[in-house]
C-alpha positions in Angstrom: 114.8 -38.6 204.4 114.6 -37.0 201.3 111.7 -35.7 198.9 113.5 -37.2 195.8 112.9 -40.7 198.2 109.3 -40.4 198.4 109.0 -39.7 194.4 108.4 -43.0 193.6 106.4 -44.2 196.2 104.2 -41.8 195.8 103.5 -42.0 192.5 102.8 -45.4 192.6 100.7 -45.0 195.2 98.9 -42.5 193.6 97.8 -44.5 190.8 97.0 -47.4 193.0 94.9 -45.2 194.9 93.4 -43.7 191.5 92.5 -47.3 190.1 90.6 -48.1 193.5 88.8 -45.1 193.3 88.1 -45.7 189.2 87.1 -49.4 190.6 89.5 -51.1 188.4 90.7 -54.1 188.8 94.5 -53.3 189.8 95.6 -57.0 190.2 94.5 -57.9 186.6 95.5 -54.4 184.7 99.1 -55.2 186.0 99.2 -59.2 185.2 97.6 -57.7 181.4 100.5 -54.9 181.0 102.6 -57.4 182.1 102.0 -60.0 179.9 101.6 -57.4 177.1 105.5 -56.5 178.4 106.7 -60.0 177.8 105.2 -60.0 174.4 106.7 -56.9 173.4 110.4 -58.1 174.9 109.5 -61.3 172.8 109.0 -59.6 169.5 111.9 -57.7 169.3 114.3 -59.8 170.7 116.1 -61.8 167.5 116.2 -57.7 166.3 118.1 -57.0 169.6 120.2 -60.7 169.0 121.0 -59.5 165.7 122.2 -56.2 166.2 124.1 -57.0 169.2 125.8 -60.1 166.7 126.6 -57.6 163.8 128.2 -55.3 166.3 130.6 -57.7 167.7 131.8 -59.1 164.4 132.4 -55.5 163.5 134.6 -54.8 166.0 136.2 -58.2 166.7 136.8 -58.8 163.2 139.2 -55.2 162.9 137.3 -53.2 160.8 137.0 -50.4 163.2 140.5 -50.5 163.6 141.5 -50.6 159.9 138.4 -47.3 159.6 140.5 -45.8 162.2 143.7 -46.2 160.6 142.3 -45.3 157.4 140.5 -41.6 158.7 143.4 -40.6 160.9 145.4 -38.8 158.1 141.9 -37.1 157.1 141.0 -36.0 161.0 144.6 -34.8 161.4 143.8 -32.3 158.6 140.5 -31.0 159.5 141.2 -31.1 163.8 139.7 -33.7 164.8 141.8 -35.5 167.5 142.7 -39.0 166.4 141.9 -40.0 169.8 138.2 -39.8 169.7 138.1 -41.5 166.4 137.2 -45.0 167.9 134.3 -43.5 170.0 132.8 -41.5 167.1 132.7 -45.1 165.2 131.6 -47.0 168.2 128.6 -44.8 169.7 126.0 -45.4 166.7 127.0 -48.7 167.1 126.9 -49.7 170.6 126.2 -48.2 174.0 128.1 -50.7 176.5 131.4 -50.6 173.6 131.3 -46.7 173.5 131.1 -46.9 177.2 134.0 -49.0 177.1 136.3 -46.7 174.6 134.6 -43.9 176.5 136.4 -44.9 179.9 139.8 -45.8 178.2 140.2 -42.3 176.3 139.4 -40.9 180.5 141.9 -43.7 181.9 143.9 -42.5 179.4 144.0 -38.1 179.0 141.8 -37.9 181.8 138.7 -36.1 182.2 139.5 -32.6 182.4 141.7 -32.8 178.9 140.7 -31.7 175.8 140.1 -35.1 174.4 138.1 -35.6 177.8 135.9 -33.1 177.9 135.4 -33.8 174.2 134.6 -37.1 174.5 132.2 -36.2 177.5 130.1 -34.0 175.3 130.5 -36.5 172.5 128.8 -39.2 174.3 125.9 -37.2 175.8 124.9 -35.5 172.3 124.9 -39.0 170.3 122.8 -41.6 170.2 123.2 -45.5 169.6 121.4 -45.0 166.2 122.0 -48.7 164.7 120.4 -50.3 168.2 117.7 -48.2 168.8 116.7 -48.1 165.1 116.2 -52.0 165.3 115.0 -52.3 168.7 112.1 -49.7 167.8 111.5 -50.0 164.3 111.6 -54.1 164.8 109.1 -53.6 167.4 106.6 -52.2 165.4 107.4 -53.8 162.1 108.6 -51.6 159.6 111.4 -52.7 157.3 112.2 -49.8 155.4 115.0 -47.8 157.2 117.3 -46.7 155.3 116.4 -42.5 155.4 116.1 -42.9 159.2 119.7 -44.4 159.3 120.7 -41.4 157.2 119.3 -38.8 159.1 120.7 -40.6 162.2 124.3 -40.5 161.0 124.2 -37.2 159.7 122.5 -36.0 163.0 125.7 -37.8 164.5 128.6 -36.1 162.4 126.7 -32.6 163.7 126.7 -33.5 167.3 130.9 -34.9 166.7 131.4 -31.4 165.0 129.2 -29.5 167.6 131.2 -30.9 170.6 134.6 -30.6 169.2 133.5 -26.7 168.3 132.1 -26.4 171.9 134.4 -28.0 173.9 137.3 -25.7 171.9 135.4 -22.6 172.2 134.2 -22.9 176.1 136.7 -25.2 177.5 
């Protein structure tokens, strides 16, 4: 047996053990957080329905492909392979479809290409910035997003830029 398998146990032992020594009732603080849980999950579901709804119709309906199409000529100049064009469009969008694209451009160059490694370090240094921006702004309330969604896509052109220039330089 390992340590890392005892991690978890142990932890949750721990805290058991600290709420029977704080005299808490342990049953009842976990039915509460629970229940709290569900509300939560509750509240920011039609943001998640939503999200999940305008992703799909974006890239059912062709517009990533006809962005794709439209960019190539532009990425060609500056460097950027055309290849990783769908995943740079797809990530802020949607985890599981980035995942997706992610595993056809490794299918496809494989993983120790260029565009591989690329698209590795592409996918750990981005972030799905539409979902998460609904998921956690919906769950608190706040309707005014539109710097956050800023920020987030400018953050995500650096990280394209920062993994192309890495994976170039190192690779």
């Amino acid at each position: 047996m390992r340590l890392s398998d005892l991690i978890l146990p142990v932890v949750i032992g721990g805290i058991l053990f600290y709420g029977i020594i704080k005299k808490v009732d342990i049953y009842a603080a976990f039915i509460d957080g629970a229940m709290e849980g569900a509300k939560a999950a509750l509240k920011i579901f039609p943001y998640i329905l939503a999200v999940i709804f305008a992703i799909n119709m974006f890239i059912h309906s062709g517009a990533e492909d006809f962005i794709v199409r439209i960019l190539t000529p532009i990425t060609n100049l500056l460097g950027f392979p055309p290849e990783l064009l769908s995943l740079s469009i797809v990530k802020p969008l949607s985890g599981g479809g980035s995942l997706g694209v992610f595993q056809s451009i490794l299918d496809n160059y494989g993983p120790d290409s260029y565009i591989g490694r690329s698209a590795s370090v592409l996918m750990g240094s981005s972030e799905t910035i539409f979902y998460t921006t609904a998921v956690y702004f919906g769950a608190v309330g706040i309707k005014n997003i539109r710097h956050t969604i800023k920020v987030g896509l400018i953050a995500h052109v650096g990280s394209i830029f920062a993994a192309l220039m890495v994976c170039r330089f190192f690779m």
